[in-house]
C-alpha positions in Angstrom: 0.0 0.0 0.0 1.1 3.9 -0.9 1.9 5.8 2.1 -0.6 8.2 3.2 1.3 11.9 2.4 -1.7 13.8 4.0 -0.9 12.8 7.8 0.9 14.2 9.7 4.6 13.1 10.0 7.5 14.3 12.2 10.4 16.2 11.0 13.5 17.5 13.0 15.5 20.9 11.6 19.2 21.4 12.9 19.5 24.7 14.6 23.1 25.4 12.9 22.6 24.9 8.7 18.7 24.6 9.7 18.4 21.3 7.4 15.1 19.4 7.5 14.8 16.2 7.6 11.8 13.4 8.6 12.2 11.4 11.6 11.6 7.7 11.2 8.5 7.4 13.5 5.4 7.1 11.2 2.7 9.7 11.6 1.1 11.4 14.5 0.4 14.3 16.7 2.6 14.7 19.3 5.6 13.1 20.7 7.5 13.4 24.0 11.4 12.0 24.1 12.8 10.0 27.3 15.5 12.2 29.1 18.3 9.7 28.0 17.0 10.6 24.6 16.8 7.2 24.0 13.0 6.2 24.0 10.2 8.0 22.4 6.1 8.5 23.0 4.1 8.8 20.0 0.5 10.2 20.1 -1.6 9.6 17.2 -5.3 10.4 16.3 -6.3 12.9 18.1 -5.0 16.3 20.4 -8.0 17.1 22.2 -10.9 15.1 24.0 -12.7 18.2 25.2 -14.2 18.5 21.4 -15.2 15.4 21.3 -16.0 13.8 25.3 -15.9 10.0 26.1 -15.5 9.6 21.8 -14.6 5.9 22.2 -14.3 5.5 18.0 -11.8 4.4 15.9 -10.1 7.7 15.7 -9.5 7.5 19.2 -6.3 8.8 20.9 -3.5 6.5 21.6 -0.1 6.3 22.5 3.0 4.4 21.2 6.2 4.0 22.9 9.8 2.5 21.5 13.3 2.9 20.5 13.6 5.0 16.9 16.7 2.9 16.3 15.3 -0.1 16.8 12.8 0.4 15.1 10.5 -1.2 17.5 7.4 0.2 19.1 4.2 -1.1 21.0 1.3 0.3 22.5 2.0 2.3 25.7 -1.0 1.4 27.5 -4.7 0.5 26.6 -7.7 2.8 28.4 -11.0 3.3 27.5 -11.3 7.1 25.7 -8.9 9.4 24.3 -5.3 9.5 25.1 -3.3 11.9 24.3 -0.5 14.1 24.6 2.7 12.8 26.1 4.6 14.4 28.2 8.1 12.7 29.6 8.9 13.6 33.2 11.3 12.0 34.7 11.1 8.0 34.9 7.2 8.8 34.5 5.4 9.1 31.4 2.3 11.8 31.7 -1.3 12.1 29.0 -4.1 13.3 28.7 -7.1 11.1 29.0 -11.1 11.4 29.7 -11.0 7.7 30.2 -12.5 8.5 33.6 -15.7 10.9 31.8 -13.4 14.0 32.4 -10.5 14.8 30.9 -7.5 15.0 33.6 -3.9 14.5 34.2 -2.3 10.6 34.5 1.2 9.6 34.3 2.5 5.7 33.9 5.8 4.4 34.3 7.3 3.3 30.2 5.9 0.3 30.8 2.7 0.9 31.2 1.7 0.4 34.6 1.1 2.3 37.5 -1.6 4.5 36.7 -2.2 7.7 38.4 -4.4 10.0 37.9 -2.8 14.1 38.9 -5.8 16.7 38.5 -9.2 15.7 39.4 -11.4 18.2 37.4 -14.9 17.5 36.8 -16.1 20.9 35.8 -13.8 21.5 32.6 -12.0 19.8 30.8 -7.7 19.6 31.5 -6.6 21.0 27.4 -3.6 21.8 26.2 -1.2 20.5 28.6 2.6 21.6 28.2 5.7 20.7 30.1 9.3 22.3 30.8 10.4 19.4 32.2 9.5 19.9 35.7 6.1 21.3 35.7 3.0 21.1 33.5 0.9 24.0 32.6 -2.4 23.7 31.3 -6.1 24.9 30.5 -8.6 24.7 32.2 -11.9 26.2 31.0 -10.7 29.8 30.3 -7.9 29.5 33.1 -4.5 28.6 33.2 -3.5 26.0 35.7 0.1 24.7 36.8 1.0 20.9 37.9 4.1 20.3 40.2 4.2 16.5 40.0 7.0 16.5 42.4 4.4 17.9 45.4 1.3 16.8 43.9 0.6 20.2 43.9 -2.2 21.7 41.6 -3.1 25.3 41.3 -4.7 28.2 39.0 -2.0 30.8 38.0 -2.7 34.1 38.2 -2.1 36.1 35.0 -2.2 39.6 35.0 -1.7 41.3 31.6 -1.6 44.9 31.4 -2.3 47.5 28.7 -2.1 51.0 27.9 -4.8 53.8 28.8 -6.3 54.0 25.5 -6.6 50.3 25.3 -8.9 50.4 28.2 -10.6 53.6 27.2 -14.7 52.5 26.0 -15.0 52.5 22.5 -17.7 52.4 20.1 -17.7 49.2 17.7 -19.9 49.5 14.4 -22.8 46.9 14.8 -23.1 46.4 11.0 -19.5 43.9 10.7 -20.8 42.3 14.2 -24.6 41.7 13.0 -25.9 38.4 14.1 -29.8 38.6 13.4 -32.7 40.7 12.6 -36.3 40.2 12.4 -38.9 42.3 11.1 -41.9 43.7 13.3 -45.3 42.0 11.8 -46.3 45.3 10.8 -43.1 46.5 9.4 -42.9 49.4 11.5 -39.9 48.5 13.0 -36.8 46.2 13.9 -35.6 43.7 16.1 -31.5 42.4 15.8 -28.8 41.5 17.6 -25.3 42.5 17.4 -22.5 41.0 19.5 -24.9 38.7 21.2 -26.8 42.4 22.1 -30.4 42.4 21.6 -31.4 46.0 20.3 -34.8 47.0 19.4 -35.1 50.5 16.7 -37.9 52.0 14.3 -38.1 52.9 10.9 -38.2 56.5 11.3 -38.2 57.6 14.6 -36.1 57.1 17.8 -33.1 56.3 19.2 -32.0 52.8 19.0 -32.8 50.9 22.3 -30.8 47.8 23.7 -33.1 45.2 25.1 -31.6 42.7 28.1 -28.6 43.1 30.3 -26.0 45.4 28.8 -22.8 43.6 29.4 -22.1 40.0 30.1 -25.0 37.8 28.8 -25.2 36.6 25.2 -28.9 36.6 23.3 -29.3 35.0 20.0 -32.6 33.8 18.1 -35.0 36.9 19.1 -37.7 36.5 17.5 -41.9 38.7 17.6 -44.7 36.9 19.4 -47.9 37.3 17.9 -49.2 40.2 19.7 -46.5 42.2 18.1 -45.6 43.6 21.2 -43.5 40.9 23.1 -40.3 38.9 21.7 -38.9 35.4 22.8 -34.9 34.9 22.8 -32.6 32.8 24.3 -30.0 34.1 26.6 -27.3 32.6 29.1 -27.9 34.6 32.3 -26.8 32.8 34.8 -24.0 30.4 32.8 -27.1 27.9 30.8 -29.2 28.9 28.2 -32.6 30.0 28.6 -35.6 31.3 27.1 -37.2 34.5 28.0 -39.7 37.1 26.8 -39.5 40.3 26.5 -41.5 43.3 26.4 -39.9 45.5 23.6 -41.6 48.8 24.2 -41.3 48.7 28.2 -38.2 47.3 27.9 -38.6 44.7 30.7 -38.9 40.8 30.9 -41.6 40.0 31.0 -40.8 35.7 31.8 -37.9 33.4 31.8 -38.4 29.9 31.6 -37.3 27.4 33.9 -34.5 25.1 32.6 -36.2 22.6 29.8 -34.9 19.5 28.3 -34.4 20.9 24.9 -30.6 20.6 23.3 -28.5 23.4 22.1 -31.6 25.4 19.5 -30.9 26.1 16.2 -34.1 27.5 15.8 -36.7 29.9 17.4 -39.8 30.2 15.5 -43.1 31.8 16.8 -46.7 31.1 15.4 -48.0 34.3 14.2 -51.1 33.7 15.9 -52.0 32.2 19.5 -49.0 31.0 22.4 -47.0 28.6 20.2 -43.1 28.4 19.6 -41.7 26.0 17.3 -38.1 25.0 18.9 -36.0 22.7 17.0 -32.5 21.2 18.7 -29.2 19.6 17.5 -30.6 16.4 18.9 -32.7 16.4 16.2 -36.0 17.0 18.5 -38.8 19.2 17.1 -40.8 21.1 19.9 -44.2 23.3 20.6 -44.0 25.5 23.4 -46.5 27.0 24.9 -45.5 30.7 26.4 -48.6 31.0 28.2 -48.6 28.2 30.0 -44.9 27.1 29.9 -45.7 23.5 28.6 -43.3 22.3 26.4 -44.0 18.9 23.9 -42.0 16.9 21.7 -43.5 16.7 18.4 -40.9 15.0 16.3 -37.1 13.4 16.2 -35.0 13.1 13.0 -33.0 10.4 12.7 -29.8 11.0 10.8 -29.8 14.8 10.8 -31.4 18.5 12.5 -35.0 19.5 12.1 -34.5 22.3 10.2 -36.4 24.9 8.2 -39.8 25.7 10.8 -41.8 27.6 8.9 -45.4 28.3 10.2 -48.9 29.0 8.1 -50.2 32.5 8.2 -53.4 31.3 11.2 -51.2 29.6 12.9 -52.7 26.2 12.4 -50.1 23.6 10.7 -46.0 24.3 11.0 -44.1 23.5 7.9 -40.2 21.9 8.6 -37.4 19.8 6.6 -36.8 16.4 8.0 -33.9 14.5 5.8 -34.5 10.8 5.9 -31.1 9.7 4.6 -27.9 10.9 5.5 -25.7 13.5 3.3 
């Protein structure tokens, strides 16, 4: 068989005459050398389990350990997720795995034995993890952390990054380059959008433009007019999980949040133009009907190869339109 040219492959470049040339290891990721320089770990398949948790596939991450002169190489250890990222400290070897339904820290000894596991995060992922030799640094949701194997000890580090006066100075940033959505009022006497996950609300002719929501911190997306014209649904995630809410546009107050449903992430938001319905559809492919008066929501369909997509309701309200592939792309 031809050998694949489109993975990736190792190469070394010598600092003096900077000549390149490809190390004899096959393809892969990432690799981490033995101390003595003698031994070698090889990750292949994959670099991060946090965009793809407990993926247990074929693809999976896994690591290979042997002598490049020998030529001779066998699987470092066998676990049930995605291994990756070797990193050699010491007479330990240390990876990345969500073996465990998180991804954390875990070191072995070159054999393969010995298990331990370093960081025991079960809010964020560990991602990212890099070593100088005697510490690992790593992420951690959107926070740096630092490993000291030797103690055992495992911290956040504080980064503090400073910057000039203007650069903290407020600014004004155009909407238009930023412009997520807009909707247009039944009537078509005025406009709803949302720009930088902000949620304005502006008419044709008259008026300033008025922001809707919180003004910094929480993200709308998928506003949308209920049928009285007055009120608008969106989802927003105050309070760190997405939620729906309605609004009253021309008080400018919320009017309801709903309490957490079972719906997935929503790729859609669609109101009937008449009565209390909302058409949700979720990348679970689920299609739903929720009702704003009453806050009952019901599962009216599931795709089974791809999203629900498309809602599209008939002028009374009465019969709700939607694309439901039955055969995978």
């Amino acid at each position: 068989a031809s050998e694949d040219l489109t993975r990736p492959r190792f190469f070394a470049v010598a600092l003096k005459s900077g000549e390149v040339s490809e190390l004899p290891l096959g393809f892969g990721l990432s690799l981490a050398f033995e101390p003595s320089g003698n031994r070698v770990v090889i990750g292949r398949n994959s670099l991060d389990p946090a965009r793809w948790k407990r993926y247990h596939g074929g693809t999976c991450g896994v690591l290979w350990i042997g002598d490049p002169k020998k030529q001779r190489f066998q699987k470092l250890l066998t676990l049930k997720g995605n291994v990756v990222l070797p990193m050699w400290l010491g007479d330990r070897i240390f990876f990345l795995s969500d073996h465990e339904d998180y991804g954390n820290l875990y070191s072995c000894d070159p054999a393969g034995r010995g298990l331990k596991r370093h960081t025991n995060h079960r809010d964020y992922y560990v991602r990212f993890p890099a070593t100088d030799g005697k510490r690992i640094v790593y992420q951690k949701g959107a926070e740096l952390w630092v490993l000291d194997p030797a103690t055992g000890k495992d911290g956040r580090l504080e980064v503090s990054t400073s910057s000039s006066r203007p650069g903290l100075a407020r600014k004004f940033v155009p909407a238009e380059p930023y412009l997520n959505e807009w909707k247009l009022h039944p009537q078509g006497k005025s406009l709803l959008l949302t720009s930088r996950g902000k949620l304005f609300f502006l008419s044709n002719w008259e008026g300033a433009v008025r922001q809707l929501g919180e003004r910094q911190g929480v993200r709308y997306r998928l506003a949308d007019w209920l049928s009285d014209s007055k009120r608008i649904i969106t989802l927003t995630d105050e309070g760190g999980e997405e939620g729906l809410e309605i609004w009253n546009v021309f008080t400018g107050k919320r009017v309801r949040r709903f309490p957490h449903q079972p719906h997935g992430y929503l790729w859609e938001v669609v109101p009937a133009p008449k009565g209390n319905l909302v058409a949700l559809a979720d990348e679970r492919f689920r299609l739903f009907l929720l009702d704003v008066k009453t806050g009952r929501l019901k599962q009216i369909d599931q795709g089974e190869v791809d999203e629900i997509r498309d809602l599209a309701w008939s002028p009374d309200g009465r019969y709700l339109a939607y694309s439901r592939p039955e055969m995978a792309c």
